[in-house]
Every structure is written in structure tokens, then in C-alpha cells.
VOLUMNU-850434 format. One record per residue (C-alpha): residue number from 1; chain; y, z, x. Coordinates in nm, 3 decimals. Layout:
+-----+--------+---------+---------+---------+
| num | chaine |      c2 |      c3 |      c1 |
+-----+--------+---------+---------+---------+
| NUM |      A |       Y |       Z |       X |
...
+-----+--------+---------+---------+---------+
//
This chain:
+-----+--------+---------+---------+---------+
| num | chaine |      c2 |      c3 |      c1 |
+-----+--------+---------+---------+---------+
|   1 |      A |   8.445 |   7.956 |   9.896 |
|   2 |      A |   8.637 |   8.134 |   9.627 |
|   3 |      A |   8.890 |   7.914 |   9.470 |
|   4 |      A |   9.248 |   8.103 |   9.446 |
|   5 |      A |   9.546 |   7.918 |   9.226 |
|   6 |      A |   9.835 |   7.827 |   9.445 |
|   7 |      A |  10.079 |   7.818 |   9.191 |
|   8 |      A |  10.371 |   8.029 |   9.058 |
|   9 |      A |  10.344 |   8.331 |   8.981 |
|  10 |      A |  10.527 |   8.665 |   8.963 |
|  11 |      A |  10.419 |   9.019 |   8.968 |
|  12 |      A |  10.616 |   9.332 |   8.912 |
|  13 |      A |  10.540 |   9.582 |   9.208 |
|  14 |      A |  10.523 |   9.961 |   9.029 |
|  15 |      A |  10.606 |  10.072 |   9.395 |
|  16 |      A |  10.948 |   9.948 |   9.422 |
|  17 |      A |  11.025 |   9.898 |   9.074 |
|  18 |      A |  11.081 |   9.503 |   9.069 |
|  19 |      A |  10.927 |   9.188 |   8.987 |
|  20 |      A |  10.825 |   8.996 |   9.328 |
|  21 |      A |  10.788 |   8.625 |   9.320 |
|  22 |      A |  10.581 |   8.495 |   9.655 |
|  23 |      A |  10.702 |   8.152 |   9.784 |
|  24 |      A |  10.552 |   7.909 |  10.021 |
|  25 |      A |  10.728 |   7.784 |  10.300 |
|  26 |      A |  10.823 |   7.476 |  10.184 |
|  27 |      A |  11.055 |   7.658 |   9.911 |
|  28 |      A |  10.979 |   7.722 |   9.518 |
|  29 |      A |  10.847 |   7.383 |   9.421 |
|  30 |      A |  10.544 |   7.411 |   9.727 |
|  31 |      A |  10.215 |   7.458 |   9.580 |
|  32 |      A |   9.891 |   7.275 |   9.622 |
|  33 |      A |   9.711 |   7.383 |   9.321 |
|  34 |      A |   9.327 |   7.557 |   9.345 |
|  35 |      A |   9.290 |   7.579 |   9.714 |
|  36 |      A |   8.889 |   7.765 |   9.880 |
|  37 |      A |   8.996 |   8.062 |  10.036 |
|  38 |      A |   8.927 |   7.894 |  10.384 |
|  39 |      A |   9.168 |   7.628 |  10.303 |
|  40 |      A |   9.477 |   7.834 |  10.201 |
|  41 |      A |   9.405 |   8.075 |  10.529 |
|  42 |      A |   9.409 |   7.758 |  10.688 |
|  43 |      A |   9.802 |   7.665 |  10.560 |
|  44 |      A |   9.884 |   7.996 |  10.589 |
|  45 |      A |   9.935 |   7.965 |  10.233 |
|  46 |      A |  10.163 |   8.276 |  10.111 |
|  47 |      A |  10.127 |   8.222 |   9.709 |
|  48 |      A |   9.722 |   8.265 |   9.787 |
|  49 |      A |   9.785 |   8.551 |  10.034 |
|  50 |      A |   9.971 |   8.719 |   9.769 |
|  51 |      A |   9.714 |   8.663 |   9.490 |
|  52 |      A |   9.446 |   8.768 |   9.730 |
|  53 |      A |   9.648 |   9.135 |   9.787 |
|  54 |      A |   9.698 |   9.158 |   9.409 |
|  55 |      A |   9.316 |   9.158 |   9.374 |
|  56 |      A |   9.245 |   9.383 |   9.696 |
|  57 |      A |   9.529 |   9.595 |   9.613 |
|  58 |      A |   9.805 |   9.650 |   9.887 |
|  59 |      A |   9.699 |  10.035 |   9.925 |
|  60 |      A |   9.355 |   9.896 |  10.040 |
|  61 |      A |   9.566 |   9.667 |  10.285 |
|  62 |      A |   9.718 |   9.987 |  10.429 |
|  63 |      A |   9.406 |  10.128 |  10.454 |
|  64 |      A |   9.237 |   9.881 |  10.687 |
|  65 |      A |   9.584 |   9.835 |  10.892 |
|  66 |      A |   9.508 |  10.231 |  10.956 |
|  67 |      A |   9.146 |  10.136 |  11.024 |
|  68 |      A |   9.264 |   9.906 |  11.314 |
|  69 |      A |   9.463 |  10.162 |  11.475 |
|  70 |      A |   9.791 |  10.056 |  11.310 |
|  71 |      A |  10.033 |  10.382 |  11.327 |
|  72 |      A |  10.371 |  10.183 |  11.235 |
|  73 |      A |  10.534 |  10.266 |  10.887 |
|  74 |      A |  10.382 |  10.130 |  10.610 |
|  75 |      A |  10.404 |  10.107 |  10.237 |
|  76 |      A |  10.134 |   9.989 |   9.970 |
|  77 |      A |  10.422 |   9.709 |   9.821 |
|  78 |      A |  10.285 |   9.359 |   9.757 |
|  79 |      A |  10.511 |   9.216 |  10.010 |
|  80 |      A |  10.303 |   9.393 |  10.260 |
|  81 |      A |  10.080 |   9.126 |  10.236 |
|  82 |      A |  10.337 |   8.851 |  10.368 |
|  83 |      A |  10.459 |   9.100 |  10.653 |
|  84 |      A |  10.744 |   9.286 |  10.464 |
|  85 |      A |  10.709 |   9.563 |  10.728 |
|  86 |      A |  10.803 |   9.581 |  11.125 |
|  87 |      A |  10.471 |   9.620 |  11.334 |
|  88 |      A |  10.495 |   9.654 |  11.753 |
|  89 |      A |  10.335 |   9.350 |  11.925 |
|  90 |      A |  10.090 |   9.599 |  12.107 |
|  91 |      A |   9.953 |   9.726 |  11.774 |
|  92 |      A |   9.859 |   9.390 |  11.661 |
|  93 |      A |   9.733 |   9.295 |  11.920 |
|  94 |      A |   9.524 |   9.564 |  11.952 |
|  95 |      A |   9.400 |   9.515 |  11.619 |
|  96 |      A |   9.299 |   9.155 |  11.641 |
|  97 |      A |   9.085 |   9.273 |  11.891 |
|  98 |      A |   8.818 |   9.384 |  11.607 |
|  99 |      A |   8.768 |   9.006 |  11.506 |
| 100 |      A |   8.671 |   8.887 |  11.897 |
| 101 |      A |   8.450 |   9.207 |  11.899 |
| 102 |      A |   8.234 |   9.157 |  11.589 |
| 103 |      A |   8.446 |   9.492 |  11.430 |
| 104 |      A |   8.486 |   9.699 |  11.733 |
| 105 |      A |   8.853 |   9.801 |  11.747 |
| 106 |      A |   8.972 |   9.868 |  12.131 |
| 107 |      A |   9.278 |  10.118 |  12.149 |
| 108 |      A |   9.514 |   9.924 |  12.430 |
| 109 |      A |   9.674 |  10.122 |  12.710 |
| 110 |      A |   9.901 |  10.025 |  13.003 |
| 111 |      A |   9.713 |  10.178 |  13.336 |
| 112 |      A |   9.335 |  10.125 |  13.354 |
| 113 |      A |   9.343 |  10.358 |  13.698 |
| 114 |      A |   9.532 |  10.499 |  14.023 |
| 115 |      A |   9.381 |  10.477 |  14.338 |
| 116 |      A |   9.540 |  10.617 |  14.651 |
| 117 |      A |   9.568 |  10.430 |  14.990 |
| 118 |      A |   9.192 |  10.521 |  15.054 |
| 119 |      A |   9.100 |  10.337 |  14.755 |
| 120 |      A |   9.013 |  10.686 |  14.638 |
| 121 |      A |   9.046 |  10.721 |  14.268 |
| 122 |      A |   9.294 |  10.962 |  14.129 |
| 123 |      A |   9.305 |  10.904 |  13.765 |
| 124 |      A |   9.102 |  10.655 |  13.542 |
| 125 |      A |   9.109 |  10.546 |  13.181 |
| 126 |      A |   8.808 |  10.376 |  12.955 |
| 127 |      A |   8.876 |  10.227 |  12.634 |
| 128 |      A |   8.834 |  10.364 |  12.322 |
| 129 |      A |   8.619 |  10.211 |  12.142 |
| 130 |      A |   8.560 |  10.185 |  11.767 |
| 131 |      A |   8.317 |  10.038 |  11.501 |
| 132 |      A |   8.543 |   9.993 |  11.196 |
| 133 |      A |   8.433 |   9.706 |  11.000 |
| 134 |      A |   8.052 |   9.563 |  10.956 |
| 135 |      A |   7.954 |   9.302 |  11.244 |
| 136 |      A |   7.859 |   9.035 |  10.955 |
| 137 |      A |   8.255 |   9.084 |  10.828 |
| 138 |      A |   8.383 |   9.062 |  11.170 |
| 139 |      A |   8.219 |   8.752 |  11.200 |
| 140 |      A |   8.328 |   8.572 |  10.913 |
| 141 |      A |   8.688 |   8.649 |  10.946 |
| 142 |      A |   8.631 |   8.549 |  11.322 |
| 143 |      A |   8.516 |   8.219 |  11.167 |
| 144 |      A |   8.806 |   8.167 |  10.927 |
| 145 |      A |   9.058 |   8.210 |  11.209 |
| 146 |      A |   8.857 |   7.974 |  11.418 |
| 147 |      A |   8.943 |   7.720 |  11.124 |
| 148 |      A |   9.322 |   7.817 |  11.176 |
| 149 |      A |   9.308 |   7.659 |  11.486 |
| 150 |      A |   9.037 |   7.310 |  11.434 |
| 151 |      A |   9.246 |   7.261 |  11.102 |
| 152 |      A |   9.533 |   7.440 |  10.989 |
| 153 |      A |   9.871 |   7.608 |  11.130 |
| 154 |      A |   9.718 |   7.663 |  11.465 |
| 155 |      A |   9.631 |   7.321 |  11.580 |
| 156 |      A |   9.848 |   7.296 |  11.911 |
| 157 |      A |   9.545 |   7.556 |  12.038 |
| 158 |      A |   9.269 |   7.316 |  11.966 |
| 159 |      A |   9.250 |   7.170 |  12.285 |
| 160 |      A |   9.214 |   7.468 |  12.521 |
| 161 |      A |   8.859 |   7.462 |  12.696 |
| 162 |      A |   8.738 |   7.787 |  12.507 |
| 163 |      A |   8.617 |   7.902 |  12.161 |
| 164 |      A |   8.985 |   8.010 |  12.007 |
| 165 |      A |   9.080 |   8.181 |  11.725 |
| 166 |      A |   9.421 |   8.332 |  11.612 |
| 167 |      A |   9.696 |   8.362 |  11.303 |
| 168 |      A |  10.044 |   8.227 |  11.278 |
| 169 |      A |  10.317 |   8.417 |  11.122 |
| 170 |      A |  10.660 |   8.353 |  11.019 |
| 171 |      A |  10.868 |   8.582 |  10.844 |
| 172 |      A |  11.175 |   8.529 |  10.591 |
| 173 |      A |  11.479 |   8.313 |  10.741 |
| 174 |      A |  11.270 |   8.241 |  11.046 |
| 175 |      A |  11.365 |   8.555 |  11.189 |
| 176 |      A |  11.027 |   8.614 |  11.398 |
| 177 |      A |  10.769 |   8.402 |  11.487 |
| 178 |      A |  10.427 |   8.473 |  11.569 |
| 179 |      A |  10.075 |   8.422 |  11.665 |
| 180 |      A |   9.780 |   8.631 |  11.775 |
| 181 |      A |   9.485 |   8.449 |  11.926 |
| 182 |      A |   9.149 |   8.519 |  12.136 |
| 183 |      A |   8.884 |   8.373 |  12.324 |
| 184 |      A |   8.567 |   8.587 |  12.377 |
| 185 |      A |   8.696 |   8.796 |  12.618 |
| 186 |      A |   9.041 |   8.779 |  12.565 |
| 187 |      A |   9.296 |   8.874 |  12.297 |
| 188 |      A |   9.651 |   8.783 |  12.347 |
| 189 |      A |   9.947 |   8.832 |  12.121 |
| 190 |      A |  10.295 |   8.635 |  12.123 |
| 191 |      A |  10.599 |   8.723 |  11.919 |
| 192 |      A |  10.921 |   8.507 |  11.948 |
| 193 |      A |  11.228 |   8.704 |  11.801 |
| 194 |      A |  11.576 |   8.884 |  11.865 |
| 195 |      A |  11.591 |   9.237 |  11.889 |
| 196 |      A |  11.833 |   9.246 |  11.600 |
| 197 |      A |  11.758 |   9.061 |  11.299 |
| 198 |      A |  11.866 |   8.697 |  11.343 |
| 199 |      A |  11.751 |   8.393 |  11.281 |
| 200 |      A |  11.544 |   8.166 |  11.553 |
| 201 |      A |  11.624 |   7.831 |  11.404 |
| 202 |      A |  11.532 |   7.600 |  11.112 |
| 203 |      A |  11.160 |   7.542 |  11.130 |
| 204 |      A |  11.071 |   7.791 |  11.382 |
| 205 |      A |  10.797 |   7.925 |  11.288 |
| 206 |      A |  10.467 |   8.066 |  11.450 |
| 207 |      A |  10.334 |   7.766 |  11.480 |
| 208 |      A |  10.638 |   7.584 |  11.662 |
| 209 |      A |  10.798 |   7.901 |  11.856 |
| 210 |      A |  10.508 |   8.114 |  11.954 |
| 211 |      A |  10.190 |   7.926 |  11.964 |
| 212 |      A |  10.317 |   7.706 |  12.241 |
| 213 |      A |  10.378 |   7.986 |  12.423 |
| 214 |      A |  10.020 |   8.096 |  12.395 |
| 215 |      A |   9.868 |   7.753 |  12.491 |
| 216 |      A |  10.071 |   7.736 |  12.813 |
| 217 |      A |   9.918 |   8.126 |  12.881 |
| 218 |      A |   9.616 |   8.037 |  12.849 |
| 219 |      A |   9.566 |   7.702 |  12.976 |
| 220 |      A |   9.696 |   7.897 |  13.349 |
| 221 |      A |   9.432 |   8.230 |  13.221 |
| 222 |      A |   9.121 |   7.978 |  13.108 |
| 223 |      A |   9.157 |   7.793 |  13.448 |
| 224 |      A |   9.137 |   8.096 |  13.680 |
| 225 |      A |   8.832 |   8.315 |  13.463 |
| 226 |      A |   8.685 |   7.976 |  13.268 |
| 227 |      A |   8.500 |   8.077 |  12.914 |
| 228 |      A |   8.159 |   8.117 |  12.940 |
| 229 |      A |   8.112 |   8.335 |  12.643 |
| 230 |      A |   8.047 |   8.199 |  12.283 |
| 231 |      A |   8.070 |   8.437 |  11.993 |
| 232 |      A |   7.701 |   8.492 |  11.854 |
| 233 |      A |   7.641 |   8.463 |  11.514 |
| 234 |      A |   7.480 |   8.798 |  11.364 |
| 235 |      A |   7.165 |   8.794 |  11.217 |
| 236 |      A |   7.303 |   8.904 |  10.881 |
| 237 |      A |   7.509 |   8.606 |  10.849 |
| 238 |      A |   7.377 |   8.267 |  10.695 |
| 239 |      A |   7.488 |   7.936 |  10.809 |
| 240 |      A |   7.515 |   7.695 |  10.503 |
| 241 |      A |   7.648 |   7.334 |  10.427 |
| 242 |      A |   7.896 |   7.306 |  10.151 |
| 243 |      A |   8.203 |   7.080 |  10.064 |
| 244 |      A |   8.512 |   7.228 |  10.218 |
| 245 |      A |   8.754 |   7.143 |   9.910 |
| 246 |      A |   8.519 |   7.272 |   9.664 |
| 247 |      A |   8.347 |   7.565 |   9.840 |
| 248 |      A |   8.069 |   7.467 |   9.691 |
| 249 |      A |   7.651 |   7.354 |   9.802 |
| 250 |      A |   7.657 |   7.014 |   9.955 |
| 251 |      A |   7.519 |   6.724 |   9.822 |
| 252 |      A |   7.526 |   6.313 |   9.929 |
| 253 |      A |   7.845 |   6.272 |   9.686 |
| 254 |      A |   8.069 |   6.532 |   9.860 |
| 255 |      A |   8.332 |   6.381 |  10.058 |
| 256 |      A |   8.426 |   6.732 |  10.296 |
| 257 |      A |   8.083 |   6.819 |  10.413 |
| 258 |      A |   8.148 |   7.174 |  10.627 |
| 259 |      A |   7.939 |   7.417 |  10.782 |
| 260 |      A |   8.040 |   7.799 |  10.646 |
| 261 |      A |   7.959 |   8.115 |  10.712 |
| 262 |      A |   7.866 |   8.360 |  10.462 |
| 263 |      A |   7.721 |   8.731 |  10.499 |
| 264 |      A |   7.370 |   8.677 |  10.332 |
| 265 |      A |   7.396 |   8.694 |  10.006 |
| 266 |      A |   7.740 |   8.603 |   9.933 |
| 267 |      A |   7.683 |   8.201 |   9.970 |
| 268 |      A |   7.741 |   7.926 |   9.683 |
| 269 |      A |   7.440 |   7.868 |   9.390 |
| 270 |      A |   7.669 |   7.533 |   9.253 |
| 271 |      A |   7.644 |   7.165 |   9.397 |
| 272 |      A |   7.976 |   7.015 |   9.391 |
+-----+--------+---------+---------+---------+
//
């Protein structure tokens, strides 16, 4: 429910030694003005992702990329925060895999076993498995990204038969496209790009290049193992009514009623 400014602003980065200036994607003049946290996650809003890594701190952003099993090269710059730095489609994917998983992380790899004509087993691998953020966090963020897809960037996902949540990403010059989505059981990642840098196309972002790519996936994947999982809500986490523009405690005047999540504790004490 936190509101975060997006507006101009500029910020010089002691890392590289120059001032940075975040734009949206509709160019310089694209702000919205105070935006709830949901509601610039759901834009995939880059002024309010930046303003949200000046407060974390883009050393703390490197330290939870690490946390998910993230190996790739990586620098605490602000930038980091809008995907300044080249990541392998296998590592994201295996770190969206904490959000489905209510903060287990699950280390991907290629062969699960190798059997031999008998059906004896010769080798066999288990996943690793790792708690690395709270359940109550996992959930939340699980939340948020479910919002990505019922009302922001990832709408063209809405319609698959299964609980889905996921990110889009596009980075400078619409040079790759992304998105990373999940069901309960499944996590999937898409990236649309070149292998050299070029550009895809005007417009082409995650939304338009990747997440179709997705949806067809798993339209063919949902009707062979149909969903029949729903993500739980822990019992640390509080269900509350509040008016989505605001982020703050419903009342009969609010126009955007919304049902959030918030870890206990952490919920609105103002009626909007």
C-alpha cells in the first residue's frame, strides 16, 4: 500500500560515477504521479522500480539475486534495478521458482535420471532445495505478480484455466523481451532476443513478444496435467479490504475496493 512518486527524478550512482535518470517506457514526459506499490508493479512502472532500489539499496538487490541462486555478473549500480545486467534464462527461471514455492528456491538441472534398457537406474538427481525468504514474503510477492497478470502488463495470461503469476521485462531499445510466469506446479520462463545485441522491433516488449509465447505453452501444458493446485495463503498473512488507488482501509466512499495481502502486522490503520 505504500505510495511511491512516479515522477522525475535523478540520482547520481557513487558506483559508476554518474547521474542516472530512470525513464518510463513511454519516454521522458510518462509519469502517473503517486502510484500504491501494487499499482506501479502492475505497469511495470520503471521511475517507481527505481525509487524503490534507491530505498532498498542496489547492494541489497545483489544480495537476494545471490539468495536465489543467481551466479551471473553483477554490480550494486542503480540500473540494476531496471535489468542493466545480462542474466541466463535458466537462472531466472530458477529463481522465480521461490515465489510459486512460498520461498523455497529449487536449483534447475537438465537430467532428472538414466535408466538402462532394464529400466534399471544408473544415475539419479533430486533437487536442491532451499528456504531463502520467509513463507509470509513469498506469499505476498506471489500475490503482487498474480496482479501483473488480472491487471497490469501481463493481461494476455489472464485467461489460462490456472492460478498464474509472472513479470514482463523489456530492456532499452527493445533489445530483449521477457516474461517469467508460474502456475502451482509449474514455472516457465520465455525470453525473445538476438544473440547479438539488436533490436526486436518498435513496441516489442515482454508483454507483446514473449508473453504470447507463454500463453500458447501453456494453454497445450494446462490441457494435458490440468491445475488442481491453488496457492494457500499462510497463516501469518492477513487478508484485508482496502481501496486499490489509495492503499488504504476501505470504507462505503472508496471507488477501488480490493482485497490485499499483508504479512500481519504490516496492513493500513487510515480509511481512505
Amino acid at each position: 500500500s505504500t505510495m511511491i512518486a512516479d515522477e522525475y527524478f535523478s540520482y547520481f550512482d557513487k558506483w559508476t560515477g554518474e547521474v542516472w535518470e530512470p525513464r518510463n517506457h513511454g519516454g521522458k514526459d510518462d509519469f502517473l504521479g503517486p502510484l500504491t506499490f501494487r499499482r506501479a508493479f502492475e505497469k511495470s512502472r520503471n521511475v517507481a522500480t527505481a525509487r524503490i532500489a534507491e530505498h532498498i539499496t542496489p547492494q541489497k538487490i545483489v544480495e537476494y539475486c545471490r539468495k536465489f541462486g543467481v551466479t551471473s555478473d553483477l554490480k550494486p549500480y542503480m540500473a540494476i534495478s531496471l535489468g542493466a545486467f545480462e542474466i541466463t534464462l535458466k537462472e531466472m527461471v530458477g529463481a522465480y521458482t521461490v515465489f510459486p514455492n512460498l520461498g523455497v528456491r529449487v536449483k534447475p538441472f537438465m537430467v532428472k535420471k538414466i535408466v538402462d534398457r532394464n529400466g534399471d537406474v544408473l544415475e539419479e538427481q533430486y533437487p536442491d532445495r532451499k528456504q531463502v525468504i520467509d513463507i509470509e514474503t513469498a506469499f505476498v510477492m506471489n500475490y503482487l505478480m498474480r496482479g501483473v497478470v488480472q491487471s497490469g502488463t501481463g493481461w494476455r495470461a489472464k485467461k489460462l484455466p490456472a492460478p498464474i503469476g509472472g513479470k514482463t521485462g523489456t530492456t532499452n531499445d527493445f533489445t530483449n523481451a521477457w516474461f517469467i510466469g508460474f502456475s502451482p506446479t509449474v514455472s516457465v520462463g520465455v525470453w525473445v532476443g538476438y544473440d547479438e545485441v539488436k533490436k526486436l522491433g518498435r513496441e516489442e516488449t515482454g508483454s507483446r513478444a514473449a508473453l504470447p509465447v507463454f500463453v500458447s505453452f501453456m494453454k497445450k501444458y494446462l490441457e494435458k496435467y490440468p491445475e488442481k493446485r491453488r496457492f494457500i495463503k499462510p497463516p501469518g498473512v492477513v487478508w484485508v479490504k482496502v481501496d486499490k488507488y489509495t492503499g488504504k482501509l476501505l470504507t462505503p466512499d472508496c471507488m477501488h475496493p480490493f482485497t490485499e495481502a499483508y504479512i500481519a502486522g504490516t496492513e493500513p490503520q487510515q480509511y481512505c
